[in-house]
C-alpha positions in Angstrom: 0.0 0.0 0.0 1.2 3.6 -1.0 2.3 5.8 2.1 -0.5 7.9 1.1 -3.0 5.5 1.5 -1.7 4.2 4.5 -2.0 7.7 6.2 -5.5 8.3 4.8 -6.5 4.7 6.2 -4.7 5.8 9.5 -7.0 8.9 9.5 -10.5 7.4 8.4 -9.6 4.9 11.2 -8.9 6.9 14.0 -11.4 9.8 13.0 -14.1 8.7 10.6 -14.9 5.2 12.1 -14.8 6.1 16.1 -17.4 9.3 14.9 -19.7 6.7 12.9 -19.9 4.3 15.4 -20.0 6.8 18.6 -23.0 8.4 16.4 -24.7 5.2 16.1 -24.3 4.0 19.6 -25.5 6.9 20.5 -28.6 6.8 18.4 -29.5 3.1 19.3 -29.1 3.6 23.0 -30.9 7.2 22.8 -34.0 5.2 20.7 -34.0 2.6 22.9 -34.5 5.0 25.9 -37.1 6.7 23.8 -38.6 2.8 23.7 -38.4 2.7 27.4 -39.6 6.2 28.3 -42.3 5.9 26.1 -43.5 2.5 27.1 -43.2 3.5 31.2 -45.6 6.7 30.3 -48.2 4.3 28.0 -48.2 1.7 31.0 -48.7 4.5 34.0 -51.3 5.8 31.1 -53.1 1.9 30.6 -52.6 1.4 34.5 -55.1 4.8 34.9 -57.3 4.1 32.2 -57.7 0.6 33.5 -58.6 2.2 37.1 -61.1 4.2 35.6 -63.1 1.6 33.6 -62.7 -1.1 37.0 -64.9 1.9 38.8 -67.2 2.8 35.9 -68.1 -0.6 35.2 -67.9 -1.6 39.2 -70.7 1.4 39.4 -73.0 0.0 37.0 -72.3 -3.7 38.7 -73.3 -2.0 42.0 -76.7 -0.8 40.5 -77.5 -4.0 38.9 -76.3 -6.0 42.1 -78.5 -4.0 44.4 -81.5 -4.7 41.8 -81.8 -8.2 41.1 -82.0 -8.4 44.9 -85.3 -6.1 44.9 -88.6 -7.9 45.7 -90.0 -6.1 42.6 -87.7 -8.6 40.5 -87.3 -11.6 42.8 -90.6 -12.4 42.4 -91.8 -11.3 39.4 -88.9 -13.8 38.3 -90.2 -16.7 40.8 -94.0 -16.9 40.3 -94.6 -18.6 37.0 -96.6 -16.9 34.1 -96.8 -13.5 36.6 -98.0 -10.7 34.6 -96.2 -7.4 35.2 -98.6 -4.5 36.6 -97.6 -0.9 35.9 -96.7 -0.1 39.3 -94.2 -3.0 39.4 -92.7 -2.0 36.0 -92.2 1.7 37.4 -90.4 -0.2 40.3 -88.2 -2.0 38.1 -87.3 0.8 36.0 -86.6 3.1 38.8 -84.2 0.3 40.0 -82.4 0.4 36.6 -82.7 3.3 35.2 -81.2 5.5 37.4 -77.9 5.8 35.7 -77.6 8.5 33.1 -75.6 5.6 31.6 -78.0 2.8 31.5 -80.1 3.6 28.0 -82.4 0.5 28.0 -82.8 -3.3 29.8 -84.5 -6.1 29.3 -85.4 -9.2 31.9 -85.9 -12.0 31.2 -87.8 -15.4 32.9 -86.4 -19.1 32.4 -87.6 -19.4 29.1 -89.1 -16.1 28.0 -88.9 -12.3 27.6 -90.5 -10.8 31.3 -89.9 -7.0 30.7 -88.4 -5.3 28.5 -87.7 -1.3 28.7 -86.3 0.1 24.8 -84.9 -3.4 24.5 -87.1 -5.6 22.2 -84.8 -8.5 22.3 -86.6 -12.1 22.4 -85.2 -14.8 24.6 -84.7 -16.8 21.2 -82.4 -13.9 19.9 -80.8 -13.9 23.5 -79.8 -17.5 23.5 -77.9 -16.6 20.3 -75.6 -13.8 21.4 -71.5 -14.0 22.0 -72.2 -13.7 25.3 -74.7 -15.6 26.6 -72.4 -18.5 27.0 -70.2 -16.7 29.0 -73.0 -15.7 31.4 -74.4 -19.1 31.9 -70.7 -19.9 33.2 -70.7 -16.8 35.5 -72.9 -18.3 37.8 -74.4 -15.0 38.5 -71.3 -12.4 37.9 -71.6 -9.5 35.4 -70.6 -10.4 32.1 -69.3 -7.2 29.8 -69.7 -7.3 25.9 -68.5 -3.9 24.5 -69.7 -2.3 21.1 -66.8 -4.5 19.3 -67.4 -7.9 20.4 -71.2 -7.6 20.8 -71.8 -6.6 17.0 -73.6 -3.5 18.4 -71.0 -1.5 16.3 -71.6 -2.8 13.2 -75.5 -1.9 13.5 -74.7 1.5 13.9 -76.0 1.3 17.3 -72.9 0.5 19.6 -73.8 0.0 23.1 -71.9 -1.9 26.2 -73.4 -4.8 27.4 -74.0 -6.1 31.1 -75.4 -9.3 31.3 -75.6 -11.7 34.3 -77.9 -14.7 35.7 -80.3 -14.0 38.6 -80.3 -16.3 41.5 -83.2 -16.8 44.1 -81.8 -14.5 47.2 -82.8 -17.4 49.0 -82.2 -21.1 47.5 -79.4 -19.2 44.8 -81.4 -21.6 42.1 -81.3 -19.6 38.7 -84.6 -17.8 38.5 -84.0 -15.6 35.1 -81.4 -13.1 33.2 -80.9 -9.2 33.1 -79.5 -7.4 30.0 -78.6 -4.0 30.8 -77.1 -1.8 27.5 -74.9 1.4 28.6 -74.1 3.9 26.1 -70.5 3.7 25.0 -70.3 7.0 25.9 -69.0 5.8 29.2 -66.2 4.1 27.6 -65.6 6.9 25.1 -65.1 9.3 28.4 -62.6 7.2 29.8 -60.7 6.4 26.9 -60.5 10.4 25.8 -58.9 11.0 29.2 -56.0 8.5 28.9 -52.9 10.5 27.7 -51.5 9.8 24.5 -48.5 10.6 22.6 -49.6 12.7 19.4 -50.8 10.2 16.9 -51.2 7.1 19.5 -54.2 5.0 20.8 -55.5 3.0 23.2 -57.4 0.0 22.2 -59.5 -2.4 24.6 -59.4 -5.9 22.7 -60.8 -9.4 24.0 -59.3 -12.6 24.5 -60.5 -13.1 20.7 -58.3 -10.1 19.2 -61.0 -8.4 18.5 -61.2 -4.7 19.5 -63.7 -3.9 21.7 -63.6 -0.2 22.0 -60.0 2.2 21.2 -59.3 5.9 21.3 -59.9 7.0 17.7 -63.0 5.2 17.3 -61.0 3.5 14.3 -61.2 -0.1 13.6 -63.8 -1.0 16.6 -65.0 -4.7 16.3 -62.0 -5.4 13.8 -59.8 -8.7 14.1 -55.9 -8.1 15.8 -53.6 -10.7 16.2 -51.3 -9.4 19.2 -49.1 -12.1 20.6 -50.0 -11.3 24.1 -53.3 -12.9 23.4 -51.8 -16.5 22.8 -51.9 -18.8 26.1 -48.3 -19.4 25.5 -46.8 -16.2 25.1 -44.1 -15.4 27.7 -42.3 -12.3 27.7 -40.2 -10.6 30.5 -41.1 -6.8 29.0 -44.9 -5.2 29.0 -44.4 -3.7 25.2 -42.5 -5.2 21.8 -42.5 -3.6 18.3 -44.5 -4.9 15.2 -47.0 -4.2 12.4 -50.2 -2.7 13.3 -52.4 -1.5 10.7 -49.2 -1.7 8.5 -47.3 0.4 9.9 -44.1 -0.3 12.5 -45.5 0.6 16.1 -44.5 0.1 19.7 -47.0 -1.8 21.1 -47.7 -2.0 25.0 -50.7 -3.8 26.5 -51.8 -4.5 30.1 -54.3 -7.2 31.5 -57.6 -5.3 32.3 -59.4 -6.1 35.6 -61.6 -7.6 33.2 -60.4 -11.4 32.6 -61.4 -11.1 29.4 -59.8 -7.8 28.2 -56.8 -6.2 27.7 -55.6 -2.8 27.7 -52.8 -2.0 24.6 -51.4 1.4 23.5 -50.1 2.0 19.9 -47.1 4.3 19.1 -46.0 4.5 15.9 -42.3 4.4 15.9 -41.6 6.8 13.3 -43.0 9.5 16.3 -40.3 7.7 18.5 -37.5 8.0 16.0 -38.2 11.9 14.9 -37.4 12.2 18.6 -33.6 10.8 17.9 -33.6 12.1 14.7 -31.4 15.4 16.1 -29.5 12.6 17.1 -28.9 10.3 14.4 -28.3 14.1 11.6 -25.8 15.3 14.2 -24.3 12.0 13.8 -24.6 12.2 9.9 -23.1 15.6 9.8 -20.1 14.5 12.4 -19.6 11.7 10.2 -19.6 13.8 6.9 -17.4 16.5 8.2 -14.6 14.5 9.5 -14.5 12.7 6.3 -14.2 15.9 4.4 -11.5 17.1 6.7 -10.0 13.8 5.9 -10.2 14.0 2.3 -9.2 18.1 2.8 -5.8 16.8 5.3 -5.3 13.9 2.2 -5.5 17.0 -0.1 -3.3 19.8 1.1 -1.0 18.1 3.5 -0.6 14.3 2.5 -0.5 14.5 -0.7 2.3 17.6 -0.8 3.7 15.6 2.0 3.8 12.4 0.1 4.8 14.0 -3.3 7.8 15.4 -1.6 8.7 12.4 -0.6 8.1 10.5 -3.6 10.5 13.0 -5.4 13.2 12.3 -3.3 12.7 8.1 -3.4 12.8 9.0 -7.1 15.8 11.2 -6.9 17.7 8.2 -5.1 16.8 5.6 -7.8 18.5 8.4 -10.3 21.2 8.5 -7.8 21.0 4.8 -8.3 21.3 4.7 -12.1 24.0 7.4 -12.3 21.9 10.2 -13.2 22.2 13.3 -10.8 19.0 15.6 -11.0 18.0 18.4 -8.6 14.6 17.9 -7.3 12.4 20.7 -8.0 9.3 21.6 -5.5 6.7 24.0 -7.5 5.4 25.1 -4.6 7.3 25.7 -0.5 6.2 25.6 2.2 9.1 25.9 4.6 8.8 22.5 6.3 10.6 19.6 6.9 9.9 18.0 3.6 11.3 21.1 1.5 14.2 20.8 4.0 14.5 17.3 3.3 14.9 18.4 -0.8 17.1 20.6 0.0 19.5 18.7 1.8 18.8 15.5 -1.6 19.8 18.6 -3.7 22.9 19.6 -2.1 24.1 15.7 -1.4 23.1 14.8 -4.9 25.2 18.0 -6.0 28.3 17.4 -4.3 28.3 13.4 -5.3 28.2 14.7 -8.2 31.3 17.3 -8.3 32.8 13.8 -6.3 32.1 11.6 -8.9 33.3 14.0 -11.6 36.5 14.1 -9.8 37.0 10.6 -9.6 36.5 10.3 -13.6 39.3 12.8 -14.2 41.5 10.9 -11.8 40.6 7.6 -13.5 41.2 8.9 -16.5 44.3 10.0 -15.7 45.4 7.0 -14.4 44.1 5.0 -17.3 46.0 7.0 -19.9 49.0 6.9 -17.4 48.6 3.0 -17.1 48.1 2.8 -21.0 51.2 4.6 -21.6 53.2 2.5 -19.1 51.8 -0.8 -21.1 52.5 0.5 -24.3 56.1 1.1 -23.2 56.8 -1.9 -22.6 56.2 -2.9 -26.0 58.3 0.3 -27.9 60.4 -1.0 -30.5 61.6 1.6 -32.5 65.5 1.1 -32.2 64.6 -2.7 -33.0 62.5 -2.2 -36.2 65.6 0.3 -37.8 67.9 -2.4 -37.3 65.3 -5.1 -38.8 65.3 -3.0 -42.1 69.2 -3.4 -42.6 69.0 -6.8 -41.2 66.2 -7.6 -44.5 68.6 -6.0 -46.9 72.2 -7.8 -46.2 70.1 -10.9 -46.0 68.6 -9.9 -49.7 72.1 -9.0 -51.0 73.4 -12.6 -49.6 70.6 -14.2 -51.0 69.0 -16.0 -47.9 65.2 -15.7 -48.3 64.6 -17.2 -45.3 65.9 -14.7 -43.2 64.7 -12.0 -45.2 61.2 -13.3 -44.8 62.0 -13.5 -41.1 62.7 -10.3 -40.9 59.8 -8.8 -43.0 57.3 -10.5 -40.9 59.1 -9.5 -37.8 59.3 -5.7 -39.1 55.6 -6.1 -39.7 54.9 -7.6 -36.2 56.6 -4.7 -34.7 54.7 -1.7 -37.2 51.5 -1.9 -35.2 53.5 -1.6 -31.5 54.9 1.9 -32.8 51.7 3.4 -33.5 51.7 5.1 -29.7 48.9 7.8 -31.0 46.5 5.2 -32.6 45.1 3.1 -29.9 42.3 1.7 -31.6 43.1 -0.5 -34.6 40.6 -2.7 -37.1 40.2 -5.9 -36.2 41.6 -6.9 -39.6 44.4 -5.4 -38.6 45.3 -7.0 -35.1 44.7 -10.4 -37.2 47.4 -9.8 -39.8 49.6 -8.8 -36.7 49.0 -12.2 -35.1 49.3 -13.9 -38.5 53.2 -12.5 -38.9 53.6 -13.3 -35.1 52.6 -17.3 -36.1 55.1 -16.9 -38.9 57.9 -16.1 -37.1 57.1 -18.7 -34.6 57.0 -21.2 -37.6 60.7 -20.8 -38.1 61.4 -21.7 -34.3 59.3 -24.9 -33.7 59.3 -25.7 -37.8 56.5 -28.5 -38.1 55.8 -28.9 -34.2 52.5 -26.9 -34.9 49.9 -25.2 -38.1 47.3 -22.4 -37.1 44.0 -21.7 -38.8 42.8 -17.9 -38.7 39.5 -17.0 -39.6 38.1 -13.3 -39.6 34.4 -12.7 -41.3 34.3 -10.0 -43.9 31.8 -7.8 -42.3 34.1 -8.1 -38.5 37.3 -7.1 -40.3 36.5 -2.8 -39.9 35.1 -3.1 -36.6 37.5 -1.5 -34.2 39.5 -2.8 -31.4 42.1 -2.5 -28.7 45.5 -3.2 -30.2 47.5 -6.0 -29.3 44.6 -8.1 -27.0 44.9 -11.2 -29.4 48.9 -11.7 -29.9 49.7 -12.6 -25.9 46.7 -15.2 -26.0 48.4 -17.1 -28.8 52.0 -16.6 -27.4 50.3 -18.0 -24.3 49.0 -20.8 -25.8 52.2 -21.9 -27.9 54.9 -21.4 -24.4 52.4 -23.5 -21.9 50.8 -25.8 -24.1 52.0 -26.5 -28.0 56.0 -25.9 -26.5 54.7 -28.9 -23.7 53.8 -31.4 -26.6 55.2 -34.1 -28.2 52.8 -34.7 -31.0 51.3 -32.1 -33.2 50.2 -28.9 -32.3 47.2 -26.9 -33.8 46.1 -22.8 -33.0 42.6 -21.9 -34.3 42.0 -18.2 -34.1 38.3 -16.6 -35.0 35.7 -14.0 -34.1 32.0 -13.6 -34.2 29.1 -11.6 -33.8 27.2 -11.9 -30.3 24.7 -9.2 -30.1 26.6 -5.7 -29.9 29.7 -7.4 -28.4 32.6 -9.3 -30.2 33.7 -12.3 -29.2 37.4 -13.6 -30.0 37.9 -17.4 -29.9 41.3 -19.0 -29.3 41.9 -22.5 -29.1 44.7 -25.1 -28.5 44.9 -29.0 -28.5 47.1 -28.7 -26.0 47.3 -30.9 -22.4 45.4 -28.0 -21.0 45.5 -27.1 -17.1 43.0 -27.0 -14.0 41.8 -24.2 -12.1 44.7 -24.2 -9.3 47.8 -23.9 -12.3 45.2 -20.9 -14.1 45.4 -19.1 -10.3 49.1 -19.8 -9.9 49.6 -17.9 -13.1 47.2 -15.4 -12.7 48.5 -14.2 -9.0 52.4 -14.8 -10.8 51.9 -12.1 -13.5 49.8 -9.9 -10.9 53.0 -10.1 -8.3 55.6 -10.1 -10.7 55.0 -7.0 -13.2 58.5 -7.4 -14.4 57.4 -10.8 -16.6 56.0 -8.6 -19.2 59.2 -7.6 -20.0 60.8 -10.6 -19.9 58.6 -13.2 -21.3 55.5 -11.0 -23.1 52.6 -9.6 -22.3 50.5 -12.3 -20.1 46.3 -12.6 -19.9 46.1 -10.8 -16.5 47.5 -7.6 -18.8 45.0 -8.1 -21.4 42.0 -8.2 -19.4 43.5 -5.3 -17.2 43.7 -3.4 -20.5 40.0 -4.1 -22.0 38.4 -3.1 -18.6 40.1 -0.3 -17.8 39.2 0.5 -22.0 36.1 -0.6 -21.9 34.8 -1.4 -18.5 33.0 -4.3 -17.3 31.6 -6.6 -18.5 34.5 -6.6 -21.5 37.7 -9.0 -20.8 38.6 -13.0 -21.4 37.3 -15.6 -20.6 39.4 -18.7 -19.9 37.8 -22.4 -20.6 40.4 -25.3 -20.0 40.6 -28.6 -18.5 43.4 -31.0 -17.9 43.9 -33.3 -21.1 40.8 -31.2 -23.3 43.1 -28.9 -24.2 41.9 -24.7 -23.6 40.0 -22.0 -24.9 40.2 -18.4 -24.4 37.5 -16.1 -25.4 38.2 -12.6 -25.7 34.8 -10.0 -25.3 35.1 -6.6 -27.0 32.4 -3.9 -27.6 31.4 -3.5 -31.4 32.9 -0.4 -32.1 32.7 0.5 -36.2 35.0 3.0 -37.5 
């Protein structure tokens, strides 16, 4: 990973991430204390409301309880086929109808309708309601039906249902029924009391999920299907969230003194969460802002920071590659990083005055050490004599030594050339050719050479007198060390943009030990150039200080295979 990226990671890490999530901890936790506050105020709320119906309904109970134990009803109820005067109906009305609550009643014998005040309900019809079953299994309790549950709502008539059996004071036998309808009004004071959030409700539902009576007025007698209702459900809180009506609510509910009801509030929780919503945009803007500044730090400090740095990493790889280039900064700050160019600048400066030093030295000493080599092979005194040696020999008619010497003066043409260094290769061949020559007379038939220069390799330039000292090599430590027949191949050839100059012998050839012993001789004994030629530690000293690496010989032998030595020169054309 870049450094810029890391340092932009580093920040969104450290500043971005800890700001999202202390945002969002702080949202959940501050909702779920919204859940919490708002579920304790809807249960203190149910707890009241619940308090309130208990004593409305308990105050009808009381009225109906004092009734049924009235003469005027015991025995209207216990003498068979009894016929109802007006006197005893005013009795019986001013017994029930003394609540501005109670709108109508209707009592009712064993097996048919006794009385009956704005109530025309036949016993038949009776025996068919939701809640008659319930009242025979009373055993003389009130039973409540409210405008939901008793279909009164659906008639466009709700009311709220008392029923209950009535027991002879005496014997407790079941003597008859009372139906008493109370306006909903009752419940519709009560529930408009409860407090609400804005846009809540309070529903009274049965056993059955259906709703008996809620708040709004909204959905009364419809179906629910709240969990609490289920026999099994067990649950350690009084609320939960789900659906209701489609939308996502908080839902709390509270048994009603009732056995048959229950109490349950409805908070959307879209009202809850535009109570965190502060929250959760502070969070959003926190969040935003800090990655901006991020993305602003990345901008106009990292990145300047980074390029800076970046500049002088590639600066060093220059460095690196030989090349020394200041680093230039378009725009300063005055920092540590422009200090940090500034310092690359001046170091890559003065390495660079060092360097150029060095190179003059070198040079210096190169042309020094190539003076001192060609010295050693000066022959000008020589070759003067050579040319008067070739003309007694002519004039005394030996051809033999008059060849001797031409070759010999030939030889030694090239080693006065002190101001041409470089030579075609043509030219260095021709030299070792005459060398061979000469070398014929000495050892006569103990050897034959084979020299083979390419056309297009005989212009290419080269370092005078590399090829020369190989073969002399080759004939003093390996054809000279022979008893049988000798053999000298000497070629070149194209490899790439290099040269390569082959020379081989048949000769008993020598391991890697004897190759160090020579090599360390010539290195401490400089004075063997002079004495017995110029050896291969001075030719490969002489190509890499011309030419550098990777330009030298190469030396292949092994004892009994006879050797090779390959020469490597640059392919210089003229």
């Amino acid at each position: 990973m870049k450094l810029r990226r890391k340092i932009l990671f580093a920040i969104i890490l450290l500043v971005f991430i800890p700001v999202i999530i202390m945002g969002t901890v702080t949202y959940v936790y501050f909702s779920s204390a919204m859940e919490k506050k708002s579920s304790n105020f809807y249960w203190i709320s149910l707890l009241e409301t619940d308090r309130k119906l208990k004593f409305a309904l308990s105050e009808i109970s009381s009225i109906t309880n004092s009734a049924i134990t009235q003469p005027a009803i015991q025995q209207s109820l216990k003498q068979p086929n009894f016929v109802l005067t007006y006197d005893r109906k005013q009795e019986i009305n001013n017994l029930l109808i003394n609540h501005p609550m109670i709108t109508s009643f209707s009592l009712y014998g064993k097996d048919r309708l006794l009385y009956q005040y704005n109530a025309p309900m036949s016993f038949a019809d009776m025996r068919k309601q939701v809640w008659y079953g319930a009242m025979e299994s009373a055993e003389g309790r009130p039973v409540w039906s409210g405008p939901g549950e008793n279909g009164s709502e659906t008639s466009g008539n709700p009311v709220l249902v008392q029923a209950r059996v009535i027991k002879d004071y005496y014997s407790l036998e079941d003597i008859g029924y009372l139906v008493v309808y109370v306006k909903p009004d009752l419940l519709d004071q009560i529930f408009w009391e409860a407090a609400t959030l804005k846009k809540g409700d309070i529903l009274l539902v049965n056993k059955q999920g259906n709703i008996v009576f809620n708040k709004s007025g909204e959905h009364i007698g419809q179906r629910t299907d709240f969990p609490f209702l289920q026999e099994d459900y067990t649950q350690t809180q009084d609320y939960y969230i789900d659906n209701y009506q489609g939308e996502k609510s908080l839902i709390t509910y509270l048994p009603s003194h009732n056995a048959d009801w229950y109490l349950a509030a409805i908070t959307p929780m879209n009202l809850i969460s535009s109570e965190s919503a502060s929250i959760r945009n502070l969070a959003i803007i926190l969040g935003t802002v800090s990655l901006l500044s991020a993305f602003l730090f990345d901008r106009y400090f990292i990145r300047r920071l980074v390029r800076s740095i970046n500049s002088a990493v590639n600066g060093m790889k220059r460095v690196k590659q030989g090349i020394f280039m200041p680093i230039y900064s378009p725009v300063r700050s005055d920092d540590e990083s422009d200090l940090l160019i500034d310092g690359f600048n001046r170091m890559s400066s003065q390495i660079s005055e060092l360097i150029q030093q060095v190179q003059t030295e070198q040079g210096r000493k190169k042309e020094a050490e190539m003076q001192a080599l060609m010295a050693q092979i000066n022959p000008h005194f020589i070759y003067n004599s050579l040319e008067s040696i070739n003309s007694m020999a002519v004039l005394a008619g030996n051809r033999d030594i008059s060849k001797m010497v031409v070759s010999l003066g030939k030889l030694l043409r090239i080693s006065i050339s002190q101001n041409q260094e470089l030579i075609p290769l043509q030219m260095e061949f021709e030299h070792v050719r005459h060398y061979l020559d000469i070398q014929k007379f000495r050892f006569e038939d103990k050897f034959s050479y084979a020299i083979d220069l390419p056309d297009p390799l005989k212009l290419v330039m080269t370092q005078k007198l590399i090829v020369q000292p190989i073969v002399e090599n080759a004939l003093y430590h390996a054809i000279e060390q022979m008893e049988e027949h000798g053999v000298i191949t000497i070629g070149a050839q194209e490899n790439g943009k290099d040269i390569i100059i082959i020379v081989k012998d048949n000769g008993p050839g020598f391991d890697l030990s004897t190759l160090m012993s020579l090599w360390d001789k010539e290195h401490s004994n400089p004075k063997k150039y002079s004495d017995n030629g110029v050896g291969l530690r001075n030719v490969h000293e002489r190509l890499n200080i011309r030419f550098g690496n990777p330009y030298g010989i190469l030396v292949c032998s092994s004892p009994g295979f006879g050797s090779t030595i390959c020469i490597r020169i640059p392919k210089i054309q003229p």
